[in-house]
Each structure stands twice: as structure tokens, then as C-alpha cells.
ZAMARGU-4260 file (C-alpha; in steps of 0.2 Angstrom, whole numbers, plus 5000, padded with zeros to 4 digits):
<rodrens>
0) 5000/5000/5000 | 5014/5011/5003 | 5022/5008/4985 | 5004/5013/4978 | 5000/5027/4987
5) 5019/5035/4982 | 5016/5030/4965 | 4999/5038/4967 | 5008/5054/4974 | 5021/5054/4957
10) 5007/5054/4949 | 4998/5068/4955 | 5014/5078/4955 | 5017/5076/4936 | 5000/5077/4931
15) 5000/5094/4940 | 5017/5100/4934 | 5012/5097/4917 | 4996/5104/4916 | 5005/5121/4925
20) 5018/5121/4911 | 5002/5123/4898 | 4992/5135/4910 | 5008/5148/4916 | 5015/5148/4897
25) 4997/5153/4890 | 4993/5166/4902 | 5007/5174/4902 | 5005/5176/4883 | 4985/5182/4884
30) 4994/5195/4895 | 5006/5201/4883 | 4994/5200/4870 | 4981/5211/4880 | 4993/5223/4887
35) 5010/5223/4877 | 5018/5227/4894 | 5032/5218/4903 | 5026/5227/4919 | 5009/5220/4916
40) 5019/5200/4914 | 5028/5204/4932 | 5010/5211/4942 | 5002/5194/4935 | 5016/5184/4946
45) 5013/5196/4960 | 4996/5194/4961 | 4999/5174/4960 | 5016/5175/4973 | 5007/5186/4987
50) 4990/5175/4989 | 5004/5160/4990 | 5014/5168/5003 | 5000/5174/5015 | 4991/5155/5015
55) 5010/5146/5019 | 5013/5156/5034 | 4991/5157/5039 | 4986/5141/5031 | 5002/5131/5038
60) 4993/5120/5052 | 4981/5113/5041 | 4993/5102/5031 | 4994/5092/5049 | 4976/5095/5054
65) 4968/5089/5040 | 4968/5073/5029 | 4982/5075/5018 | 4977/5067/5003 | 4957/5075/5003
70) 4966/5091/5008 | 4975/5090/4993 | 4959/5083/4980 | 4952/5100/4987 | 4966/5112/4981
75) 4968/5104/4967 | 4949/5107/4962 | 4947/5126/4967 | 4963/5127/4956 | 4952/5119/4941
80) 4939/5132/4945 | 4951/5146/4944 | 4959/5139/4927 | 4940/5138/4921 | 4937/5158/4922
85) 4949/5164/4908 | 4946/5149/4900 | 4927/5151/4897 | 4928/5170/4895 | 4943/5167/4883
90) 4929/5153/4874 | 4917/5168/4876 | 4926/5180/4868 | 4924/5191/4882 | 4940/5190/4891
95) 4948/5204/4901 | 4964/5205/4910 | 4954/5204/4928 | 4951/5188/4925 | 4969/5182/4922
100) 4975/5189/4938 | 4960/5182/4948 | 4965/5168/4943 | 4982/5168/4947 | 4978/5174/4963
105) 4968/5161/4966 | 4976/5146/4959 | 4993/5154/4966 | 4984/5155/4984 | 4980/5134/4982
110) 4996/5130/4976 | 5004/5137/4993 | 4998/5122/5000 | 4999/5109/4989 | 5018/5106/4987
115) 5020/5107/5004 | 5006/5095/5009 | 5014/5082/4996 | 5032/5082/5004 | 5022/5079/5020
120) 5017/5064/5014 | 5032/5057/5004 | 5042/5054/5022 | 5027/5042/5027 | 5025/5032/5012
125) 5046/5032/5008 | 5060/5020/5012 | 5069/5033/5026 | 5087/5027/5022 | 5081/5033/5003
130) 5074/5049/5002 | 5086/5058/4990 | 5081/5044/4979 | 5062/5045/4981 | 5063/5063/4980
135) 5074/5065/4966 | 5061/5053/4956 | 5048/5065/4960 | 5058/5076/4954 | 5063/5069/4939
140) 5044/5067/4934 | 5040/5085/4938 | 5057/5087/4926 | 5049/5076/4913 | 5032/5084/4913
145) 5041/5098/4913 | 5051/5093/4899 | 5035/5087/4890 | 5025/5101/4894 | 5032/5118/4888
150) 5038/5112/4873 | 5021/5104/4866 | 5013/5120/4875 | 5023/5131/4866 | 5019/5122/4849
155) 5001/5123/4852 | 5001/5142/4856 | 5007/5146/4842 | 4999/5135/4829 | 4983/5139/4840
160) 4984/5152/4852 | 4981/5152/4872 | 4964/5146/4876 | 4969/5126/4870 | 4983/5128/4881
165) 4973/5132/4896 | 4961/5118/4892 | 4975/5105/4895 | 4979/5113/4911 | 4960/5112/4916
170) 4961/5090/4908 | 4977/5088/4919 | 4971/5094/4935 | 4955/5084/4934 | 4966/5069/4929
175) 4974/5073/4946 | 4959/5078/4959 | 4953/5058/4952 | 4973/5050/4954 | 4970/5057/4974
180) 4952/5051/4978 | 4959/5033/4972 | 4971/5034/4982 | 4974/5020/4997 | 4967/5027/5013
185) 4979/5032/5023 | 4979/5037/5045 | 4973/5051/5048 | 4982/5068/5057 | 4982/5063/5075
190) 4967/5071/5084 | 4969/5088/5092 | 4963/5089/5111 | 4951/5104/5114 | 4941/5114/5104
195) 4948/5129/5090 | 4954/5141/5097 | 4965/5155/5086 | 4979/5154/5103 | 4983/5135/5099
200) 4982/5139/5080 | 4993/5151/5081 | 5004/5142/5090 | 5004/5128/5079 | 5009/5141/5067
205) 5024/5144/5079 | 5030/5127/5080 | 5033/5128/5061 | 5046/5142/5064 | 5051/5131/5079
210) 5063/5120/5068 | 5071/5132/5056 | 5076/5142/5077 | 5082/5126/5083 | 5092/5123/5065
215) 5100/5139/5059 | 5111/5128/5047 | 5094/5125/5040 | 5086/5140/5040 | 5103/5146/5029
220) 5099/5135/5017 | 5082/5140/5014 | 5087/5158/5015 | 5101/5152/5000 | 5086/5146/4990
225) 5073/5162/4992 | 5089/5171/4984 | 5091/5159/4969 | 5074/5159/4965 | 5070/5177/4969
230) 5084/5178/4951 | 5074/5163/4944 | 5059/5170/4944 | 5063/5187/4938 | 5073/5177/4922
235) 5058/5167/4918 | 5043/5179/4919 | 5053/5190/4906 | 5056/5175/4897 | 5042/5181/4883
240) 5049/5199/4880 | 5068/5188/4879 | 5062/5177/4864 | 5051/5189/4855 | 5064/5205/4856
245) 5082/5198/4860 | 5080/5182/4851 | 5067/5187/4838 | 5056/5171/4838 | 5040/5165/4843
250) 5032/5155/4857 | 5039/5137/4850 | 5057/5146/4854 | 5052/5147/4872 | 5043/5132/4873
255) 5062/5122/4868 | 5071/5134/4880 | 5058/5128/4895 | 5061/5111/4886 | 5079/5112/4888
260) 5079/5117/4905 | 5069/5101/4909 | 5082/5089/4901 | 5096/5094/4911 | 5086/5093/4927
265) 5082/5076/4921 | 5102/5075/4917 | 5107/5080/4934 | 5093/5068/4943 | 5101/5055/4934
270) 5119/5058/4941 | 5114/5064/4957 | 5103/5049/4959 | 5119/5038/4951 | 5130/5047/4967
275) 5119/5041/4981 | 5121/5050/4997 | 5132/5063/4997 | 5143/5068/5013 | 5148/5085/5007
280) 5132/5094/5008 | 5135/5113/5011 | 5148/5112/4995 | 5137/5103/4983 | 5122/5113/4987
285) 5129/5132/4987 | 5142/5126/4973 | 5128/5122/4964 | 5116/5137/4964 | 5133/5149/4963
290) 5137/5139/4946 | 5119/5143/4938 | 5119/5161/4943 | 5137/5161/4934 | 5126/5153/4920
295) 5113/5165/4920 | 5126/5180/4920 | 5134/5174/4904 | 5117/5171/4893 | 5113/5190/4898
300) 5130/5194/4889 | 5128/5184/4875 | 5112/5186/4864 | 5110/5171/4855 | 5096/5155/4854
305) 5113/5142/4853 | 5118/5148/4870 | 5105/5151/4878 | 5099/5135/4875 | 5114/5128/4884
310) 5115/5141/4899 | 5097/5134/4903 | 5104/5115/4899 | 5117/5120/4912 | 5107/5127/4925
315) 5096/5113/4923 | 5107/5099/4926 | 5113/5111/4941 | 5097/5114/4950 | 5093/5097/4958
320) 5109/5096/4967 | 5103/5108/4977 | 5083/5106/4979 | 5085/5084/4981 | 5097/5087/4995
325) 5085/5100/5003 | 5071/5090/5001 | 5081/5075/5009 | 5088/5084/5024 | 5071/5089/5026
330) 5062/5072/5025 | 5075/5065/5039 | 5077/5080/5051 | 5057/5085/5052 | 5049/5078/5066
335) 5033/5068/5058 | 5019/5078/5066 | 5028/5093/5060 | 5030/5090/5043 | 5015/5098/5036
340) 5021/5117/5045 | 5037/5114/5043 | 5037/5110/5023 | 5025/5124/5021 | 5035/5137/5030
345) 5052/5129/5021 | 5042/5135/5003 | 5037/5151/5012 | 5056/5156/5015 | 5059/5148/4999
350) 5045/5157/4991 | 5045/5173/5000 | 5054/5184/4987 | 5047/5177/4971 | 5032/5189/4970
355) 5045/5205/4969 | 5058/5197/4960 | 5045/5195/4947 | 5038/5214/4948 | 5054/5219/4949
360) 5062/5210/4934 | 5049/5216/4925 | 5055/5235/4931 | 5072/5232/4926 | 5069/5223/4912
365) 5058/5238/4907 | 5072/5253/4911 | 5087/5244/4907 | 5083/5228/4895 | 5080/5210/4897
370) 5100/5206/4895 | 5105/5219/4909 | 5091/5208/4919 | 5100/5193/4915 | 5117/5198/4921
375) 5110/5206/4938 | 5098/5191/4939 | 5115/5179/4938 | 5127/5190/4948 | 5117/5191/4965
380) 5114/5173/4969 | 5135/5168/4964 | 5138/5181/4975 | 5129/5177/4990 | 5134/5158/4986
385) 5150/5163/4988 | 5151/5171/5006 | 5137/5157/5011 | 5151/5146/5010 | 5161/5155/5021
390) 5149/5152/5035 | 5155/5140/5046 | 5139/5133/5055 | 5134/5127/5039 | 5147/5114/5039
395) 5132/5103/5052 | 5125/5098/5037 | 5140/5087/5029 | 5144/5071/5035 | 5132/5058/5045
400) 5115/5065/5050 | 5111/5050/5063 | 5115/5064/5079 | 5103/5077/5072 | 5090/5065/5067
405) 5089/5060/5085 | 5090/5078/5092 | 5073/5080/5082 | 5063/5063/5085 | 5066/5070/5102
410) 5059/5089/5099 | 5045/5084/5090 | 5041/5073/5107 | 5043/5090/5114 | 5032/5102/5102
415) 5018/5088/5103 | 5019/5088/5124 | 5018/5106/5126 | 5003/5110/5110 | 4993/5096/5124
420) 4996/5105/5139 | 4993/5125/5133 | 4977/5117/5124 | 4972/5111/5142
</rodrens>
């Protein structure tokens, strides 16, 4: 039961990674079609990121109160529901840019607890001695939908516009809300003593932050990753003004480059995967998100599709290096009742800066250019990688893991103890 419900969670992941891939590439083109603004392109990922942000820090809790799997059929449908608004205005003839961004908001607002909810799950249905493996073949899906996905999205957009885009989004997550309702049952979160009251929910809130206090090692890490995708983000969402002005191509063009970064995360799954565990953490993980921001920095300078086709390559293969072993320390350091805050507060630190990198790529891309966007984008996470590695508590996280692992069976013992006796 355990192998079905993780292939039932792969699943649900790839099926939801690659109807997002149809979904974000066709809505950010209705908007440059509408508006004609790269402005316009970063407010669409703010008003996607902020909603996201606010429901990981308030909405944290429920991932451990509620049935995991049911919580996530629920998400996955009022994202369905937000997908359906553009598209049957779009059907309509009557769309307007409102409805784009309401539904970013709100799809963006369920996907801050989807992920999240998912990684609280994998722990209990993995083989703990091998969780960079069972996370690095979830990753490797979402790689290959996301391989899949852009490419054949960016084909259809231009032989047939948005809309048929954002119907396959809408095919794929109703695919995904029916993968989770056959899913085995599976125990239910441990009941909560008391009644609701909003003292103990935020307190339960707290407890998320609790780990990443107990861990600053960690809590680094994460603040590494909110950096690097901070840059990310900003690349990506003026990835249309890049092929359509720089490059000079249509939305095929894009679609390969999305497609290109997929195949080397699936490259670099493969060799990670191949490496097993690895002892020297903090190096593999900064080195890694240093070398794609060099990456980054060199495709601003050198406007050409050849190139940029293997800076993305590159930073593909790079980027799992990084988000597997995350993920793994994660999975073996998070106490079991915690898992649900704790991942949800890890995407939220992750997260936090997405929203203005976005809005503010598109500011810099729109004063300065996309390539000067590019090289700014890839100079501040080398940079910070760089002095990262100077940090010498960071070094907790290389070598054998069994002392820490202990360390948190034990607090969440604790967290769980003290929740019961302030609800009493």
C-alpha cells in the first residue's frame, strides 16, 4: 500500500506539473497580447506569489490537521475552478485582463499548499534510508512533465493560440483531483485535544518556525534558496519579452528553452541519483546554485538561441543538486507531526521573494533591458553563494545525519507535549 499510494503521489505531481507548464506559458501570453507590457507580465506573478505567501505562513497548520490526501483533492479542484474563468471567458470572447490575475491569485493561493502538503506525505510512504532517491524521482517526473509540457505547449500556442493551452491545464488537474480520491486510505492527522481556538492555531503556526530556530544551518539553506529563486523567477517571467525582442522568435522558441531546462534537470537527477548519498552537503548545494547564477550571468551577455539553449541546459542539470538534497535533509530531520508546517514554512522562506523578484524583473527589464536583467539576475545569487560558503555553522550539514535526526525525534516529542498542555 505504501508503493501505491507514492506512485499515486508521482502521479499527482506530474500530472499537476504538466498541466501548469500549459496553463503559466498561456497566460502569460494572453497578457502580453492584452497589454503589450512587461510590467503587466511581472504584476500577473505578483498577484499569483502574494496570495501564496499569506496562505504558507496562515494556512500552515492545516497540512497536519487535516487529511492530507482529501486536503490536497480540494486544492487541486478550486485550482480547476480558477483555470475555468479565463478559459470560458477566453471561449466567450469576452476575456479581460481581471480575469487572468484572479485567477492567478487564486490558483497561486492553492498551490501554497499543495507542494508542501505532498512532501508531508512522501516521508510516510518512503523507504527513510532513501529519500534523496524517492525525492529525486519525484523530481525527475515533475522534470519530465516539465520537459514534456512547455515544449508541446509552446507548439500549440502558436499554431493555435492560448485558450487550447489552458484547456489542458484544466484536463490535467481533473486527471489529478481523480489519481488522489483513488488513492489507498491512509491514517489520519492525529486528533487535536480541545476545541479551536485561534491561541493554539497560532501556536501551531509557531511550531513551524520552531525547527528552522532550533536549526539555523537549515534556516541558511532555505534563505540560499529564496535568493536563487528570487533571480529565477525574475529570468523566467521576462522569458516572453527575451524570445520575442532579443531572440526574435515565437512561442515554439520558448517552449524548447523551457524544454531544455527540463532535460538537464532530468540529466542532473540521473547523476545525482547515480551518486547516492552525498557527505559534502554545504559544498554541493551552494556550489551548485553559485554555478547557475554564473550561467545566467553569461546568457545575459551573449544574445544568441545556441547559447542560451545551453545556459538553461546547464542550469538545469545544476538545480537538483541543490533542491534533492533539501528535500532530503528535510524528509530525515522534520519531526513527523511537524512535517506539514514545517514544509509549508520551508516553501514560504523559499517562496518569499518570488512575487518581487517577478515585479521587479519586469521594472528592470523595462528601464534597462532583458540582458542587463540577466546579468544582475545571475550575479546576486553567485555572489551570496560565495560568502554562504564562508559560514562556518553550515558545515552541520555534511557528514552523518544520525546525531541530528535523534535531536529532532526528540523535539517533536517536545512540540507535541507542550501543544497538549497549553490546549488544556
Amino acid at each position: 500500500m505504501k508503493k501505491r499510494s507514492y506512485y499515486g503521489l508521482l502521479s499527482t505531481i506530474s500530472l499537476s506539473a504538466f498541466g501548469d507548464a500549459f496553463g503559466l506559458l498561456a497566460m502569460e501570453w494572453l497578457v502580453y497580447e492584452l497589454t503589450g507590457s512587461k510590467l503587466a507580465m511581472g504584476a500577473l506573478a505578483l498577484s499569483s506569489g502574494i496570495p501564496e505567501l499569506l496562505l504558507r505562513l496562515l494556512g500552515s497548520p492545516l497540512s497536519d490537521r487535516l487529511h492530507r490526501v482529501r486536503f490536497m483533492a480540494c486544492l487541486a479542484a478550486i485550482r480547476l475552478l480558477a483555470i475555468a474563468l479565463p478559459l470560458g471567458m477566453g471561449l466567450a470572447g469576452k476575456l479581460q485582463l481581471w480575469h487572468l490575475f484572479a485567477a492567478a491569485s487564486l490558483s497561486g493561493a492553492c498551490a501554497a499548499l499543495f507542494m508542501p502538503t505532498a512532501m508531508a506525505v512522501i516521508p510516510g510512504v518512503a523507504d527513510s534510508r532513501k529519500l534523496v532517491r524517492a525525492f529525486a524521482i519525484i523530481d525527475g517526473c515533475k522534470g519530465a512533465a516539465a520537459l514534456l509540457g512547455p515544449a508541446l505547449a509552446g507548439v500549440l500556442t502558436a499554431a493555435s493560440g492560448a485558450l487550447p493551452a489552458l484547456s489542458i491545464n484544466a484536463v490535467c488537474y481533473t486527471a489529478a483531483i481523480a489519481t488522489l480520491l483513488c488513492l489507498p486510505k491512509m491514517p489520519k492527522p492525529s486528533p487535536r485535544s480541545g476545541t479551536f481556538s485561534v491561541p493554539a492555531y497560532m501556536r501551531e503556526i509557531a511550531e513551524g518556525f520552531t525547527f528552522y530556530k532550533q536549526f539555523p544551518a537549515m534556516l541558511t539553506i532555505m534563505m540560499m534558496a529564496s535568493i536563487s529563486n528570487l533571480s529565477s523567477v525574475a529570468v523566467w517571467t521576462m522569458m516572453v519579452p527575451y524570445v520575442r525582442e532579443v531572440l526574435h522568435r515565437d512561442a515554439a522558441a520558448m517552449g524548447t528553452l523551457t524544454t531544455a531546462s527540463a532535460l538537464g534537470t532530468l540529466a542532473g537527477l540521473g547523476i545525482i541519483s547515480l551518486l547516492g548519498e552525498i557527505k559534502r552537503r554545504r559544498f554541493v548545494m551552494l556550489g551548485s546554485l553559485g554555478a547557475i547564477g554564473l550561467s545566467t550571468a553569461l546568457w545575459g551577455l551573449i544574445p544568441s538561441f545556441p547559447f542560451a539553449l545551453a545556459a538553461v541546459f546547464a542550469a538545469g542539470v545544476l538545480g537538483p543538486f541543490f533542491g534533492s538534497l533539501s528535500s532530503s535533509l528535510h524528509g530525515r530531520l522534520v519531526p513527523g507531526n511537524l512535517q506539514g508546517r514545517v514544509n509549508s514554512i520551508r516553501f514560504l522562506i523559499g517562496g518569499s521573494l518570488q512575487p518581487f523578484g517577478a515585479f521587479a524583473g519586469g521594472a528592470v527589464a523595462e528601464l534597462y533591458g532583458v540582458p542587463a536583467l540577466f546579468l544582475a539576475a545571475g550575479l546576486l545569487p553567485l555572489l551570496c553563494a560565495g560568502l554562504a560558503l564562508l559560514l562556518p555553522g553550515l558545515k552541520a550539514l555534511d557528514g552523518d545525519l544520525s546525531a541530528l535526526e535523534a535531536k529532532t525525534r526528540q523535539s517533536g516529542g517536545t512540540f507535541v507535549a507542550q501543544s497538549a498542555i497549553a490546549e488544556q
